[in-house]
N, C-alpha and C positions, 0 to 999 in steps of 0.2 A: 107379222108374228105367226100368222095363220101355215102362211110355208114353211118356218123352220118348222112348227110343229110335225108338218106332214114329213117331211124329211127324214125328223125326229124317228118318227114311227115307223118309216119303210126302211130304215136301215138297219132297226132294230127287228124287222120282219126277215130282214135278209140277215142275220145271224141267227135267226133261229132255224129259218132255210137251212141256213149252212149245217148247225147244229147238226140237225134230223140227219142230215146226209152224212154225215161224217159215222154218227153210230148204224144209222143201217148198214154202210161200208165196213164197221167193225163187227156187227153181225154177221156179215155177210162173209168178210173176209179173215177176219183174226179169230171168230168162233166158230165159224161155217155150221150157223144156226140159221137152217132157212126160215122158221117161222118167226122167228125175233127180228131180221133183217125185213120179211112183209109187214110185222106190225110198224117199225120203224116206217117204212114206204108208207104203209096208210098216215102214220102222222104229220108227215111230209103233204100227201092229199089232203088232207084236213087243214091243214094250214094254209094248202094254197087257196082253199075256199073261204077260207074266213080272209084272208087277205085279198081276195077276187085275183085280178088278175095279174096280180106281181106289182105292180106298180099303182102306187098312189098318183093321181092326178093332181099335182100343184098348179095349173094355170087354170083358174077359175077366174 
């Protein structure tokens, strides 16, 4: 049960990855607002640190 959880959560990490990147890209691209597209980037960095390194460890 312990691995779907983790799954659970790194898949939901990785749409929020995606998220973040889609609006900095629309920052960057569709409003060509440089400082909206960096803050977007920082919470892209932010997230990868709270998530460590992209990936959850399931074989424990």
């Amino acid at each position: 049960m312990t691995d779907v959880l983790y799954r659970i959560i790194d898949a939901n990490f990785n749409r929020g990855r995606e998220a973040l990147r889609v609006m900095e890209e629309y920052c960057r691209f569709g409003l060509n607002h440089p400082a909206l597209s960096a803050q977007a980037n920082r919470g892209q960095t932010s997230q990868r640190g709270i998530a460590g390194t992209g990936r959850i460890d399931t074989n424990h």
